[in-house]
C-alpha angles and dihedrals in degrees: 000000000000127000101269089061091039088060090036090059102053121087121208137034120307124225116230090253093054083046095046085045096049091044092035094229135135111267087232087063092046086055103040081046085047091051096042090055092230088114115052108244140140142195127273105183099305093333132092120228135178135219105223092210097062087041092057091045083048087053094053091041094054105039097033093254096139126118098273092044083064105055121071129264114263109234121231120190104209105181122170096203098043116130090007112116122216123214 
């Protein structure tokens, strides 16, 4: 399982220390990340949580992980010169 189904799988809001555990960061960098607004997060009282399920959009979102990013590329042959006949 990767981390994107490992965040789509839990239920419930994360604390800044199961976050900092799952992405293997330091918990200053997931704050400075929370009060900069560049990792979804919101207040609970005084303390920051996190919704697993916009993290792991964010993720997506961030590292091209969405559903296009997945499929392949369709291939177009876009030749000039394509159908012309040269003598």
């Amino acid at each position: 399982m990767n981390l994107i189904e490992k965040l789509e799988a839990r239920s419930g809001a994360m604390k800044v220390a199961e976050l900092c555990e799952l992405l293997g960061v330091d918990d200053k960098h997931i704050y400075r990340m929370a009060a900069r607004g560049s990792l979804p997060s919101f207040h609970v009282g005084g303390a920051v949580r996190f919704d697993p399920q916009e993290v792991a959009k964010w993720l997506r979102l961030r590292y091209g992980l969405d559903d296009a990013a997945r499929k392949p590329p369709t291939r177009v042959s876009a030749s000039r010169n394509a159908g012309q006949r040269i003598a």
